[in-house]
Each structure stands twice: as C-alpha cells, then as structure tokens.
N, C-alpha and C positions, 0 to 999 in steps of 0.2 A: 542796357546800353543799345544805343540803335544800331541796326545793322549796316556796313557801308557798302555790299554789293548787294543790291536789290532788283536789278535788273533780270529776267532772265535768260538770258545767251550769255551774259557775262556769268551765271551761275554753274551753267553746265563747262564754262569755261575751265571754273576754278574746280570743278568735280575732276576733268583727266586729266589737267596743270596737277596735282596731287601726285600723279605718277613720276613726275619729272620732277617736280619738288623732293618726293623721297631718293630720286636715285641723285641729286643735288648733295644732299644730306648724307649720305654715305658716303659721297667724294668726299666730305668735309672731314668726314671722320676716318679715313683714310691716308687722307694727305695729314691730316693731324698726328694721327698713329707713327706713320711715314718718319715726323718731324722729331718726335719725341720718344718713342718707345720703339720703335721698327727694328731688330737685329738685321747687320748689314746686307746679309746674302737675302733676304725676304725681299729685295728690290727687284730679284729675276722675276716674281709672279706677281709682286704688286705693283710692276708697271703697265704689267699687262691685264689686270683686271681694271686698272685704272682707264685704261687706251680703250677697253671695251665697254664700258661706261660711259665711256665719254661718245663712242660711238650711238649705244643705245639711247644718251639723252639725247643726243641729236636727232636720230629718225624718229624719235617721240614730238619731240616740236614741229616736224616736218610732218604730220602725220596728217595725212588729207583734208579727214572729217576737223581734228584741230584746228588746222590753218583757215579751214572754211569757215568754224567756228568766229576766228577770231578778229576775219574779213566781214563776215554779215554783223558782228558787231560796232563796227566802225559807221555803221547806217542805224544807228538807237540813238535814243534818245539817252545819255549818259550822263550821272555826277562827275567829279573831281577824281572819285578812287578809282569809278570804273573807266575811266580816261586813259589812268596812269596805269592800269592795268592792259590796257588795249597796246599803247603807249610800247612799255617796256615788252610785251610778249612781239609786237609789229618788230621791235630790233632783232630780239631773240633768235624771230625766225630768220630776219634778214641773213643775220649770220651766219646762222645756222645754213642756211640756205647758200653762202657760199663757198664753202668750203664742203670737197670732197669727201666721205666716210674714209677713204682711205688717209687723208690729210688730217683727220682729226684722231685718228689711232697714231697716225704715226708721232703727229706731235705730242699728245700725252704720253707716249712712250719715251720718247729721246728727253723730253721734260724730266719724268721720275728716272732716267738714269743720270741723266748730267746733273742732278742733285746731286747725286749721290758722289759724282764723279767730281763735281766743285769744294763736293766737305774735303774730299780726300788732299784735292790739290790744294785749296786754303791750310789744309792742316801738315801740307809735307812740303808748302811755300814752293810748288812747280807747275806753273803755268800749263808746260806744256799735258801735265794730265787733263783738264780742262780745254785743252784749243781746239782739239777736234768737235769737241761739243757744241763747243761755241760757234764753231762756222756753221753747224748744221743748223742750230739754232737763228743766227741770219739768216743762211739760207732759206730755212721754212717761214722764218717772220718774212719776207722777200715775197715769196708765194701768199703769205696770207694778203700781206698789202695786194696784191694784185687781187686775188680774189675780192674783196672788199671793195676794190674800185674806190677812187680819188679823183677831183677835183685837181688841185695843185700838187701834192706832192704824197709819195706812197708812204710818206711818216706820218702823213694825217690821217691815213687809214689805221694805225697803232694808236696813235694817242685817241681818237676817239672811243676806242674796246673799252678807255679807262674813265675815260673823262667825256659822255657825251656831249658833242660839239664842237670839242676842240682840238682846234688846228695850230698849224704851225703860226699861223700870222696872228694868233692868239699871243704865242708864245714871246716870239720874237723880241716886237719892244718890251714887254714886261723882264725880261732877260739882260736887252741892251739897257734899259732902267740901270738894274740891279749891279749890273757889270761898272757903268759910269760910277755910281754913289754909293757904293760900298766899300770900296779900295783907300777913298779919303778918310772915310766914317775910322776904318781898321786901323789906318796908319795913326791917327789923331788920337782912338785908345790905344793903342802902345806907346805912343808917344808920354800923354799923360800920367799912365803907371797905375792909374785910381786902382783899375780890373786888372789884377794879376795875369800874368803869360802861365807862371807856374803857383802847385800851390802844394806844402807837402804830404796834406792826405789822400794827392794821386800814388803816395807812393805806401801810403799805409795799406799792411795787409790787413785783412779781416778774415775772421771763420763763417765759412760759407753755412751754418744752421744757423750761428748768429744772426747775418744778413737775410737767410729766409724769414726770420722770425721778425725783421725790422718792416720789410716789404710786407708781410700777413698784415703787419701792425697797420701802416698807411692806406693799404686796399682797406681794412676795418674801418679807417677814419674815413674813408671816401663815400664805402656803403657798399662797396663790390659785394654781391653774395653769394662767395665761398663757399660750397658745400650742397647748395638749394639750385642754384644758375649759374655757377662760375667756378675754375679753378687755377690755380697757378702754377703751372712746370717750366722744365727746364727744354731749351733746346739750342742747337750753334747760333740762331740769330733768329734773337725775338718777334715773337706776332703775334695775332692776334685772327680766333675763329670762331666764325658763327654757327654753328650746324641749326641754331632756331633762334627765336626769341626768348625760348627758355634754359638756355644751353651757349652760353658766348664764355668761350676759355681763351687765357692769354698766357703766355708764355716768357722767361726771360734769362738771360747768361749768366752764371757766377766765374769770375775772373780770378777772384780771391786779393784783390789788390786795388784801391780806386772804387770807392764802393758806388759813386755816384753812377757810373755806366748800369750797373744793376736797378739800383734805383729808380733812375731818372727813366731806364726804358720801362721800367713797372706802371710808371705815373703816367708814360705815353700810350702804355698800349691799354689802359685802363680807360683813357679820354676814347678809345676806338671800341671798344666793350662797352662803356656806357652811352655810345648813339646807338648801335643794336637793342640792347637792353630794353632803351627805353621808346621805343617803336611801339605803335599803336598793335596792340593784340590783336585787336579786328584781324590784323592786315595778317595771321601768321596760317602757315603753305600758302599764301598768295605772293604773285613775282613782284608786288611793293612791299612785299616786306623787305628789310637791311637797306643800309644807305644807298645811295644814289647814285655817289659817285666817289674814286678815290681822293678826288682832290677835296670835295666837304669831309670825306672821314678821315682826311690829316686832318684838314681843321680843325679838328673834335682832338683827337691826338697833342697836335702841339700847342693848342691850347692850354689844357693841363699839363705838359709837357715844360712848356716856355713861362704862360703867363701866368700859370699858379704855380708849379712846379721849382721856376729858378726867380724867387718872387722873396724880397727879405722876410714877409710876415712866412711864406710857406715854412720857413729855414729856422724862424722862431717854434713855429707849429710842431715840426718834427724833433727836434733839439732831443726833447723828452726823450724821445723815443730811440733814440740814434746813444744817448748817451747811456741810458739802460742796460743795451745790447751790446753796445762794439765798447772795449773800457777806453781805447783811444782818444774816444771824443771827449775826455773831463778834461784835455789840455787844451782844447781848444773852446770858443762859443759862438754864439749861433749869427753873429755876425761873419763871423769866420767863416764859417758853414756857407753864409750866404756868397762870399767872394769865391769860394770854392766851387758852389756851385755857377760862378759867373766868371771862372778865367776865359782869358777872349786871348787865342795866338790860332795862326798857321798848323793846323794838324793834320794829319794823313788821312782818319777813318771817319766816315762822313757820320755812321749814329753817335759819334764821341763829339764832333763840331760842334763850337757853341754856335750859338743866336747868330753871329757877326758874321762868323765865315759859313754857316749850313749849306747856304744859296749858292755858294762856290762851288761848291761838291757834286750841284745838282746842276748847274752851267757845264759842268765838265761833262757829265753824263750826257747831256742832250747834246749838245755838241757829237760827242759819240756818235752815238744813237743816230743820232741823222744823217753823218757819213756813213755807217753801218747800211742803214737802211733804204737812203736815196743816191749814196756816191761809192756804193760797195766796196767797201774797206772791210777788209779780211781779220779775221783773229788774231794771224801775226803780227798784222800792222798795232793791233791792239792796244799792248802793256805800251810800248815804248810812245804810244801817241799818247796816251792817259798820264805818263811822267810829265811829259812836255808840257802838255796844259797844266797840272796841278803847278808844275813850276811858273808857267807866266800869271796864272791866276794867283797863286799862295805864296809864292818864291821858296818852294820845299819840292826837293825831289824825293820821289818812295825810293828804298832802299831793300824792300823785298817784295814778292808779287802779294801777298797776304794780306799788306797796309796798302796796297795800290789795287792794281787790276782785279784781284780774287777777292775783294773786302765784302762786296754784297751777293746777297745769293738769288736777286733778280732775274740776272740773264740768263742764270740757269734753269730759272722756270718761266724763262721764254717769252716773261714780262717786257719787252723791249716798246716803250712808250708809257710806260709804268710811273719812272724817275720822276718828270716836270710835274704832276700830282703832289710831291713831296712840297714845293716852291708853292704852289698852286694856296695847298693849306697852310704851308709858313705864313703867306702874307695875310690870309683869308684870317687866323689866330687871331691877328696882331687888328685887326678889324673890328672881330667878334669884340674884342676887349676893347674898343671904343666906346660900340653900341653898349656893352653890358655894365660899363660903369656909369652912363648915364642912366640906365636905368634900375642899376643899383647901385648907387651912390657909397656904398659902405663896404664895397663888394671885397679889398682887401684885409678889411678889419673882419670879416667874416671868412675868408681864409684865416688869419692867424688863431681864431677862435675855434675854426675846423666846422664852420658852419654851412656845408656844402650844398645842402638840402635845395635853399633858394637858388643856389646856381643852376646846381641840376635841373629842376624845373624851368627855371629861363632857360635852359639850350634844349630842354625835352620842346614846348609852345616853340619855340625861334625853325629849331632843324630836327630836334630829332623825332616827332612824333607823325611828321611828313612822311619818313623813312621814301620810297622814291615815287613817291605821289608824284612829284612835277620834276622835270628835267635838272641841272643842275643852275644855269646859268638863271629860272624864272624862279627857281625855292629861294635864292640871293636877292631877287629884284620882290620877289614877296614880303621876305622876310625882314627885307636890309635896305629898300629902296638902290642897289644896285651893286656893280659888277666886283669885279676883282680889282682890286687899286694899290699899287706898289706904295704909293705914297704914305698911307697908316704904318707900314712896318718901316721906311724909314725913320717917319717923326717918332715910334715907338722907341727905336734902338738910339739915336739921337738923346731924346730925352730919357732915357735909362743911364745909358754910358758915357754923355760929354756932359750932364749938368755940371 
C-alpha cells in the first residue's frame, strides 16, 4: 500500500506528533475508565492527573522546534493528507496557543469534578448540587471565547472547537427552518393517530442479561468486532470512544423497562464506532486520523440510529432476535415492533425523542447556550428558563430537574457549543439516505436481509475513510456536491409519517 506522507518535514512532523498522540490516548482511556469503572472518591487524583495532561499536551504543541516544524511545512510542496495534516495541527496550535497553562488545568479539573458532581445531582434530582459547577463552567467557557477571539459573537468561538467553521449565522436559519415546519408536521401526526403517542412495551420490563445478550446479538449482525477492536459497557449516559483505530469502545444504559432506549442507543453509538473503525490505517498516530467533525459523526450515528435503526425492514430483521431473548415479544410482531419504535409525542429527554421532536430539544439548548455565553445568564436563571422553553416548544413542562435541566451530561464536561452538532447530523442522516439509495437502490431490502457489508463500504469511500483529511463543510461538497439542507429531513419525515 502506498504511503500518504512522503514528504519529508511532514515526516519529522509525525515522528514528535507521536508524543502528543500518546499522551491523547491515555486521556482517552482515562476519561473512559472515569466513565465506566472509576470508584467514586478516585475523582480527587484523577482530575488532577487529568488537568496535567492536558497541561503537558499543551506545551508539547507549543513546543518551538514543533511549531517551526509545522510553519516551514506550509511552504512544500504537499498532497491532500499532508494538507490535512498541516491543516488540523495549524488549529491545534491555534488553540493551544490561546489559552493560558493555567486555564487549561483548571478547566480539566472543574470538568472531571462537575462530572462527578452532575451523576450525583441527576441521581438525587437537586439541581442545586450541580449549580455551582455550572456557573464555573460558563464562566470559563466565557474566558475561553475570549481567548479564541471572534468575529461576531463569542458563541462562535464554541461552536467552531466542534464543528470547524461554524458559526452562529450558520445556525440561525437552519434553526428558524426547523422551528417554522416542524410544529405543523407534529401536530398533523397526532392528529392522524397512524404513529402512536404511546405504546405498551415502553412499559414492559426486561432482564437486563437478556437485553445484553439481544444488543451482543445486533452489533454481531452489523460486524462490530467485539473482543479484537471493540467492546460494549455500561455507563449513566452512553458514548462512544476512540483511543485508536484499533481500539473504538462504546458504551450503553440498562433501565430495565422500555428496552428500545438501550437498544436504539447501541445502534447509535455503533454508526459513531464504525466512522472510526473504518478510517484509513495510513492515517493512525497521525492528527487525521478520527472524524472531522462532530456534526459528520452524528451523521454516522443517526444514520444507523434513525434511518436503519427505526426502519420497518430493520424491526423485521431483529424480531428474531428480540423474540429469542426477552419472552414478552411472542405477543406482539414485528410490525408492532416497528410502530414502537416509531411513537412520535412531546417527551422530556432528548436521547429518548423520536425523529419529529429530536430538533426541539436541540433548539432549546442553543437557545441556552447562547444566552449563557453571549448575554450571561447564570445557572440559576437556568432550570426555570429551560421549563419555559420546553413548554412553548413541546407544550410539556419538566416535573423534575432530572428530565429537564440535569438530563445531559454535556455541560458538565464543559462542552458548551457541542449541542447544534446533534441537529447538524440529524439533518446531514436524512441526506446521506437520499444519496445512498440512489446508489443503492435495494439499500432497505438489504437492511431487512442484515446485509450491511455494502452500506458500510458506501459510507467507509463517501466519509469515512477521509477521516479529517478535509474540513467539514469541503468532505460534504466532495462527497455530496454540497452543504447542509434542512429541506431532505423535512421531505424525509413528511414522507415517513403523513403518507
């Protein structure tokens, strides 16, 4: 296989990049551990080896001969990878470079506690354990936008960390879109009745070895490999991590009631596992290895999530398997299954939202997020602003902070600009699955058959084998001849839900 850095200054590049790569790679498994196995008191010393890490990979980017490095390669003659390699480390330092060593210890540290401090208050439904965290956390997201320096508005200095290039006036109309022609869409399926509000195996219990054993089942059917590159745990709120190209573990909740929550986030964080996965090897310790951006790795995500996941043929596909395990399911079938997976009402918790309402959830957050960050709005003003909106949006007020304010564990890791990424891939999904069934024509009969192999391949050629060779907004006009378009996941849910 050819080699894709051949240049030599981009060589010596990737020689002391190696250093920062590994100390990369142990955050990952850190914050993993953190997530999934950490006993509670180990959060006094591992926020703090965290904070120093984070320090150390900092002066390592910044590190003279590095930087010089990686300026005299900007004057070569360069392919496409060593571009994207110049590219991505040119931000790296950016950032790196603005932000104080003191500023980035501290914020790794108030991060690994106010984790710890959000499990506590989601699980003992009191806000106020969490508020002080929270303010600190504006507060420093507040300092970093400054740092980072903006154009228009210091929320654009956030959403770019996530989404290279984009800004608020990105967002805006794609927002005011969604806000306009979603309210009618909603009202028109409940009106109809086709897609149940309720359905009653939200309320069936399961045994949670049975249900592991049902998800083992579907990652098998997808190709996930369990055991060689992959594994599946448990943690309060699922995700998904890369520590390499050989090493992408995902994680998910058992409730013990409602099995599709378990489920359906297995099938989500598996679409975000397999654009890792399948990244060009070339590319691994180099800073183009792993996606691009967050908004293309929802797109990966609710892809399989949305458009094969809550898909009739998927519903037939699993049936098998569902009925095997849990004995509940011989009352029901796999149409059933499918309406089950497709009840469309007003709900509290945004990873539980179906399709109709998702975007709402993520409107409310930005909305947030933006007062937070540009019109300083306090922690206290918080819960009670986040009620209001879920009710002018949803016409549902939360009833505890647990299903409202504490429901995601974002802001406690200080992600603030993180949220509109979710929206970004919802609609990007519903896209993908335009292009993808014109070019494979049979593409759902090859779901119901469990025939995954060819999809995978169309998204490995399309995104994932790019991994962040090009920015996010030019891998789209590559790939897709163009941008993000509200319009595909309207006519999607349209033609899903009112035929």
């Amino acid at each position: 296989m050819e080699e894709v850095f051949q240049n030599e200054v981009i060589k010596q590049i990737l020689l002391k990049y190696r250093t920062i790569w590994a100390i990369g790679h142990a955050q990952s498994v850190l914050g993993w551990d953190m997530e999934v196995n950490m006993p509670k008191e180990g959060i006094t010393e591992r926020s703090v080896a965290q904070g120093e890490l984070s320090v150390l990979n900092q002066k390592l980017i910044l590190d003279e001969k590095f930087v010089e490095l990686v300026e005299k390669a900007e004057g070569e003659e360069l392919n496409d990878y060593e571009e994207g390699v110049v590219r991505v480390l040119k931000r790296s330092i950016k950032i790196a470079k603005a932000f104080p060593p003191e500023f980035v210890r501290e914020m790794s540290e108030v991060r690994s506690k106010a984790t710890m401090a959000w499990a506590e208050a989601k699980q003992k439904n009191d806000f106020k354990l969490f508020e002080p965290y929270l303010d600190k956390i504006i507060e420093l997201s507040r300092k970093a936008a400054d740092y980072l320096g903006y154009d228009e508005y210091p929320y654009d200095a956030l959403l770019d960390l996530y989404e290279e290039g984009l800004r608020t006036r990105d967002l805006d109309p794609i927002f005011e879109k969604l806000e306009k022609e979603l309210k009618p869409i909603l009202d028109k399926i409940l009106e109809e009745g086709k897609f149940p509000k309720e359905h009653p195996l939200e309320k069936e219990k399961y045994d949670i070895e049975a249900m592991k054993k049902v998800n083992l089942e579907i990652l098998k059917l997808f190709g996930y490999p369990i055991g060689t590159r992959g594994r599946l745990d448990v943690s309060p709120h699922p995700f998904t991590t890369e520590f390499g190209i050989k090493d992408v573990r995902i994680t998910t909740r058992y409730e013990g009631f409602d099995f599709k929550r378990t489920l359906l986030a297995v099938v989500h964080e598996f679409g975000h596992a397999l654009y890792e996965l399948q990244q060009d090897e070339r590319f691994m310790f180099s800073p183009i290895a792993g996606g691009v951006s967050l908004g293309i790795h929802e797109s990966q995500s609710r892809f399989w999530e949305n458009i094969i996941g809550r898909s009739r043929e998927f519903a037939e596909l699993v049936y098998p398997i569902l009925r095997d395990s849990l004995p509940f399911i011989s009352n029901y079938t796999p149409e059933d299954i499918y309406y089950y997976f497709n009840t469309v009402r007003p709900d509290f918790i945004r990873v539980e939202a179906d399709e109709v309402t998702y975007n709402m959830h993520i409107l409310l957050r930005y909305k947030l997020e933006k007062l937070m960050i540009n019109e300083g709005l306090n922690a206290s003003e918080v819960a009670e602003l986040w009620n209001d909106e879920m009710e002018r949006l949803l016409g549902i007020r939360p009833k505890t902070y647990s299903e409202g304010v504490l429901q995601d564990i974002h802001w406690a890791h200080a992600t603030i600009g993180y949220f509109p990424t979710y929206t970004l891939g919802t609609l990007l999904s519903a896209q993908i699955r335009t292009y993808i069934t014109k070019d494979i024509p049979d593409f759902y009969e090859k779901v119901q058959r469990g025939e995954f192999e060819p999809i995978k391949e169309w998204l490995r050629e399309k995104v994932h084998k790019y991994g962040s060779v090009y920015p996010p907004k030019e891998l789209l006009e590559r790939s897709f001849g163009e941008g993000v378009n509200p319009k595909y996941f309207i006519d999607y849910l349209k033609g899903k839900y009112l035929r």
